[in-house]
DRENDO-1510 file (C-alpha; in Angstrom, 1 decimal, always signed):
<recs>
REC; n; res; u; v; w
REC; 1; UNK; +210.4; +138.6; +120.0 .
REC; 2; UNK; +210.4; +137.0; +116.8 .
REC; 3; UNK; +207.3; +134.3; +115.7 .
REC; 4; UNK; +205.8; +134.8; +118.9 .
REC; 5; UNK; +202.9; +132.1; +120.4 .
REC; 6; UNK; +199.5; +133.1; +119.1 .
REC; 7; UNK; +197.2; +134.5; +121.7 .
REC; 8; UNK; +193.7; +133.8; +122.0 .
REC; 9; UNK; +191.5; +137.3; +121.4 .
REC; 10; UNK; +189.2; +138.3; +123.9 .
REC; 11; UNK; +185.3; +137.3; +122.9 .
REC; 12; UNK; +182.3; +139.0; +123.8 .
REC; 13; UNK; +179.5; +137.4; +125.8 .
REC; 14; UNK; +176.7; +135.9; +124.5 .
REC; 15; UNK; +172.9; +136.2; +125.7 .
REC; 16; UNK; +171.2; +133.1; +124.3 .
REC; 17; UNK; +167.7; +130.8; +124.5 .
REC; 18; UNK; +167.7; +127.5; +123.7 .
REC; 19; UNK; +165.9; +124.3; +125.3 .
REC; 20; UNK; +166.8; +121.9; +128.2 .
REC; 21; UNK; +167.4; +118.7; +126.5 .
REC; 22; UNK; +169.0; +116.4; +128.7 .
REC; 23; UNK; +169.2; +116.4; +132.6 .
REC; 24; UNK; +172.2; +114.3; +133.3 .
REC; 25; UNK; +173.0; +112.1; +136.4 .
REC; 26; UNK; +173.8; +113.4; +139.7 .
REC; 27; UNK; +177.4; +113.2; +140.8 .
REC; 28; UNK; +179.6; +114.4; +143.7 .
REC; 29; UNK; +183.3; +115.2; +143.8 .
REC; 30; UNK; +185.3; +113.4; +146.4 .
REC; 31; UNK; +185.6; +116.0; +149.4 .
REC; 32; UNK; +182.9; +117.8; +148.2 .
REC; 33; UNK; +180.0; +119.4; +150.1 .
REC; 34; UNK; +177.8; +119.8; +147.1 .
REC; 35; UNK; +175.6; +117.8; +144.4 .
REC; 36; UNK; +175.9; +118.8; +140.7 .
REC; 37; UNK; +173.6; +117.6; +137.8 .
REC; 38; UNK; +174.6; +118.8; +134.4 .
REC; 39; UNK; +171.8; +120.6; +132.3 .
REC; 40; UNK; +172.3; +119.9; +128.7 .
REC; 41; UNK; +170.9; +123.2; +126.7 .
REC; 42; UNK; +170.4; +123.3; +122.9 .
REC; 43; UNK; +171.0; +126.9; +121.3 .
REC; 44; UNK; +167.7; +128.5; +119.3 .
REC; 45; UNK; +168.0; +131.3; +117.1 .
REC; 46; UNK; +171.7; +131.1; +116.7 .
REC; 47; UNK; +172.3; +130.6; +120.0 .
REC; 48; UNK; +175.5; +128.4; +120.6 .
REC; 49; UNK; +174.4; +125.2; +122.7 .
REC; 50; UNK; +175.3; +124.9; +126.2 .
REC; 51; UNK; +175.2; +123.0; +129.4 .
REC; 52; UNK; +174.9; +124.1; +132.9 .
REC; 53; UNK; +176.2; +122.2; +136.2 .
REC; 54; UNK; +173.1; +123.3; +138.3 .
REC; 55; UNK; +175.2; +122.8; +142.3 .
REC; 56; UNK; +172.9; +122.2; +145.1 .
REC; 57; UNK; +173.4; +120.0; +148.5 .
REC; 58; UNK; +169.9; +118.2; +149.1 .
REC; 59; UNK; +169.2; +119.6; +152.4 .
REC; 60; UNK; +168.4; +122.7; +150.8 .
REC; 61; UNK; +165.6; +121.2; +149.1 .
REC; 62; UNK; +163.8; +120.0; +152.8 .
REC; 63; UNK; +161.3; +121.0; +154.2 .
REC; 64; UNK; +162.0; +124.1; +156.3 .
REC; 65; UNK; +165.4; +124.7; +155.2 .
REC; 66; UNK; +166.4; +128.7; +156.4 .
REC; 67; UNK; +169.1; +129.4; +153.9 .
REC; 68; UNK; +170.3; +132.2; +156.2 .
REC; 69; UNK; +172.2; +129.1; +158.4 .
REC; 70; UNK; +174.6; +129.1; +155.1 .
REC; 71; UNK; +175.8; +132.9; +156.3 .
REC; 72; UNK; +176.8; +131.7; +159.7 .
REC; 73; UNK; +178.3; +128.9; +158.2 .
REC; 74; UNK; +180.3; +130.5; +155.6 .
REC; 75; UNK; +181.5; +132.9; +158.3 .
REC; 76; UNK; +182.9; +129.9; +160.5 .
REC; 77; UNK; +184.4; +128.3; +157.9 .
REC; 78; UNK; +186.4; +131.3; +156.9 .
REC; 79; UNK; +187.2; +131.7; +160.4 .
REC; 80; UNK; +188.6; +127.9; +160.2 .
REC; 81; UNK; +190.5; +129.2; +157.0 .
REC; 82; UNK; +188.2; +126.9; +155.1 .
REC; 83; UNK; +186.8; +127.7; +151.7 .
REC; 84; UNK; +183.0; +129.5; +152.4 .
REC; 85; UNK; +180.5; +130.6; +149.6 .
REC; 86; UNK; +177.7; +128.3; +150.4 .
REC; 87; UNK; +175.6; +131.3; +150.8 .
REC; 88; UNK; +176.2; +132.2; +146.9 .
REC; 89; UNK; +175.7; +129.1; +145.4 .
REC; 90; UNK; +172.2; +128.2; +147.1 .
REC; 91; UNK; +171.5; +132.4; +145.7 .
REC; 92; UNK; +173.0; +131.6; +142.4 .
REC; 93; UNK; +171.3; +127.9; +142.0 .
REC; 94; UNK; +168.0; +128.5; +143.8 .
REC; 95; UNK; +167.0; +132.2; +144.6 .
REC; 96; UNK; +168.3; +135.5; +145.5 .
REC; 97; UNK; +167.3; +138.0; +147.9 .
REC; 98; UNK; +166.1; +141.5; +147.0 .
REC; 99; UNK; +168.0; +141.3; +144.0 .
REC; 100; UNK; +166.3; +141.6; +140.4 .
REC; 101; UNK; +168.4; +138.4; +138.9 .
REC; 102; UNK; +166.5; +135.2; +139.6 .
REC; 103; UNK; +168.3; +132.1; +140.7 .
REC; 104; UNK; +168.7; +129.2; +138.4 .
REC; 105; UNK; +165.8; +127.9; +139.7 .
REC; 106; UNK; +163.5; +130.7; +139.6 .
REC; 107; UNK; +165.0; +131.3; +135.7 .
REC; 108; UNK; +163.9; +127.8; +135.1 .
REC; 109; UNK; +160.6; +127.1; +136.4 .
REC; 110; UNK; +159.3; +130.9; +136.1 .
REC; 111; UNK; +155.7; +131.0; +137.7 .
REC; 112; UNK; +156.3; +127.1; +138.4 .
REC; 113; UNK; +158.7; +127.5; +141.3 .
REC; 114; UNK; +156.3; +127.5; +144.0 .
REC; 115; UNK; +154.7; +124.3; +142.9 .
REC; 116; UNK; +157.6; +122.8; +142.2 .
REC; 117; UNK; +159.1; +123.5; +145.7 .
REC; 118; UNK; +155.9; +122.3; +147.3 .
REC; 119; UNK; +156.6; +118.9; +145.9 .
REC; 120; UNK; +159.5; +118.6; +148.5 .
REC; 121; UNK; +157.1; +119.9; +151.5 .
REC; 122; UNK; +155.3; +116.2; +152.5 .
REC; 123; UNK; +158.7; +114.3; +152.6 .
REC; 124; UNK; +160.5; +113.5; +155.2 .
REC; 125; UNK; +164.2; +115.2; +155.8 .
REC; 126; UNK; +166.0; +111.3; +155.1 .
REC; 127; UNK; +164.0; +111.1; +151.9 .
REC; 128; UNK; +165.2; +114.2; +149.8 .
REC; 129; UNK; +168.2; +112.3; +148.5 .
REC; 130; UNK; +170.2; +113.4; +145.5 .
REC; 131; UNK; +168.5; +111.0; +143.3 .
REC; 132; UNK; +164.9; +111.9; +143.9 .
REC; 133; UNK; +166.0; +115.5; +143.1 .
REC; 134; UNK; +167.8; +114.9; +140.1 .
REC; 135; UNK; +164.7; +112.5; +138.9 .
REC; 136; UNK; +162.3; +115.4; +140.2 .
REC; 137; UNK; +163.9; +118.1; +138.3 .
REC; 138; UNK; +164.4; +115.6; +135.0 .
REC; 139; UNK; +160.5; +115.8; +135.1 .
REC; 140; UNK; +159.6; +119.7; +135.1 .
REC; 141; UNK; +162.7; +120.7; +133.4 .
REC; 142; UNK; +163.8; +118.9; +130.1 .
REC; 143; UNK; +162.0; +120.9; +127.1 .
REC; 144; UNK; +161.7; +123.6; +128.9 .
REC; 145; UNK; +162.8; +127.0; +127.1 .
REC; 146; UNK; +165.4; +129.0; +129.3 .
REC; 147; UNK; +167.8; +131.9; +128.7 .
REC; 148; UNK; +171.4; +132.1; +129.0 .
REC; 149; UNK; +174.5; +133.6; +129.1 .
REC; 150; UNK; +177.9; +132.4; +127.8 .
REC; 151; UNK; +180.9; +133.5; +128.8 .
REC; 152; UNK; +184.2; +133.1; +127.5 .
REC; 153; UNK; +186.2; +130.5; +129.7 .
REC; 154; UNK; +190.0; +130.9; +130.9 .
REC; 155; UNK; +192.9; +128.6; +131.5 .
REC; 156; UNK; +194.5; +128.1; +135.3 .
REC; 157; UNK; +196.5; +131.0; +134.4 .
REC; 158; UNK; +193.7; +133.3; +133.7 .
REC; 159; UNK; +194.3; +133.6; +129.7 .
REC; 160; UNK; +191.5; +133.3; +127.4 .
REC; 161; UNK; +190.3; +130.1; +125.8 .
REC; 162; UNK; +188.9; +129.4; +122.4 .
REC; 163; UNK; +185.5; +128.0; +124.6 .
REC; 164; UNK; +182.6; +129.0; +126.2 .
REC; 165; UNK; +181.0; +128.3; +129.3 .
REC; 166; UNK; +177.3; +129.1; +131.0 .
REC; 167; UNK; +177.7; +132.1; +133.0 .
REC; 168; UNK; +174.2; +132.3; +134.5 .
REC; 169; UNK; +170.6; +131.4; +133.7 .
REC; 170; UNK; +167.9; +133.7; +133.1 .
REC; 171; UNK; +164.2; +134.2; +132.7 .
REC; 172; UNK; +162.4; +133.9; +129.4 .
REC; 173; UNK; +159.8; +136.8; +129.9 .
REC; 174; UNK; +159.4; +140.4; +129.3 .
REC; 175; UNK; +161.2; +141.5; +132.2 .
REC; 176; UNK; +163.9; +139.0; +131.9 .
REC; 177; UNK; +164.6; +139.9; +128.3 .
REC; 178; UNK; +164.7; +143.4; +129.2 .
REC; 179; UNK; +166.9; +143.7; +131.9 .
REC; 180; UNK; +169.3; +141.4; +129.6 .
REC; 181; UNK; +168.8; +144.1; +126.2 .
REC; 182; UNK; +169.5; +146.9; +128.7 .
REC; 183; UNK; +172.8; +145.6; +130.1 .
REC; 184; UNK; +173.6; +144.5; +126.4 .
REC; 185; UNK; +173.3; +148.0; +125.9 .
REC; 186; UNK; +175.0; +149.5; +128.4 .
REC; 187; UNK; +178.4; +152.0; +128.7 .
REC; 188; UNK; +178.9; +150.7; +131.8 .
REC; 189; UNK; +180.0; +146.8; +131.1 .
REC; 190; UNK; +183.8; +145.4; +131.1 .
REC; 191; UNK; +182.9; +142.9; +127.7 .
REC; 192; UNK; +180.6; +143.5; +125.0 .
REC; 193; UNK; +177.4; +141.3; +125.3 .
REC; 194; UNK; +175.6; +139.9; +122.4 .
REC; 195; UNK; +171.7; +139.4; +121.7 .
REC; 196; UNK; +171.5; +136.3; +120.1 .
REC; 197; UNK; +167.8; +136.9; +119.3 .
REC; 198; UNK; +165.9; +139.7; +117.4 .
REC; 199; UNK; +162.6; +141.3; +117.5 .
REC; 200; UNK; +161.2; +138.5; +114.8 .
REC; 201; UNK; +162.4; +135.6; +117.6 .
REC; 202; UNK; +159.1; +133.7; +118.9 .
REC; 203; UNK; +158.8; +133.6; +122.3 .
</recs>
């Protein structure tokens, strides 16, 4: 067919580091189950900038919380015909199990996470609201250095788009860049992924 509608190409994915900036306000969507506060990230070393909605529901922060209640859930609410994945987003935002990739969290605040979550184990249930989380993580996170990976974002109808979203958070440590210069270099992966760093980058 003659001039024909220009198609976005395909781009590769991007491993960056940059620097929390900016931990914005907490807000939830009406009919919504969860919390999300928007983490501003400026690019270093070439790295586009980015910003992550870090998704959390404040019980999950108390004292005593068993995440493993989220897998029964998620079951009945599939059951219901409901939308599920609680399980996934507390793994993807706070911590994973037996898995290598850390959660947001844990990419974050790196040796710090077990402080940091100790902070929440004196309060009462009632008082872990969204605010005193969002004003608790303002405090350890903004300057702090964290990794990143941008991925290419679609449209509703599953075309490419010119922009770039955060894909998931990683840590800033040998390990963490490792694993992320491994699978950069790997045969195996649908996309390419690019370092934005190189061996003179100060870590």
């Amino acid at each position: 067919m003659a001039l024909s509608q220009a198609v976005v190409p395909e781009k590769p994915d991007l491993a960056c580091i940059g620097v929390i900036t900016k931990v914005g306000e907490v807000k939830q969507s009406e009919g919504s189950k969860f919390h999300s506060i928007p983490l501003e990230i400026k690019g270093k070393s070439g790295s586009p900038d980015g910003r992550y909605y870090y998704t959390f529901q404040p019980r999950w922060f108390q004292a005593g919380f068993d995440p493993r209640i989220l897998i029964q859930e998620d079951k009945e609410y599939k059951e219901a015909g409901q939308k599920a994945g609680q399980y996934f987003l507390y793994c993807r935002n706070i911590a994973y199990a037996n898995t290598r990739r850390p959660g947001a969290l844990e990419a974050l605040l790196g040796e710090g996470f077990a402080e940091f979550a100790s902070t929440f184990d004196s309060m009462k249930d009632d008082d872990v609201t969204p605010d005193v989380i969002e004003q608790a993580l303002r405090e350890v996170l903004v300057g702090a250095e964290t990794g990143y990976i941008l991925k290419q974002r679609t449209d509703e109808e599953g075309n490419p788009s010119e922009n770039y979203s955060v894909d998931y958070l990683f840590k800033l440590d040998a390990e963490g860049l490792k694993g992320i210069e491994a699978s950069a270099a790997s045969t195996k992966r649908k996309r390419p992924l690019i370092v934005m760093w190189n061996e003179d980058t100060p870590f």
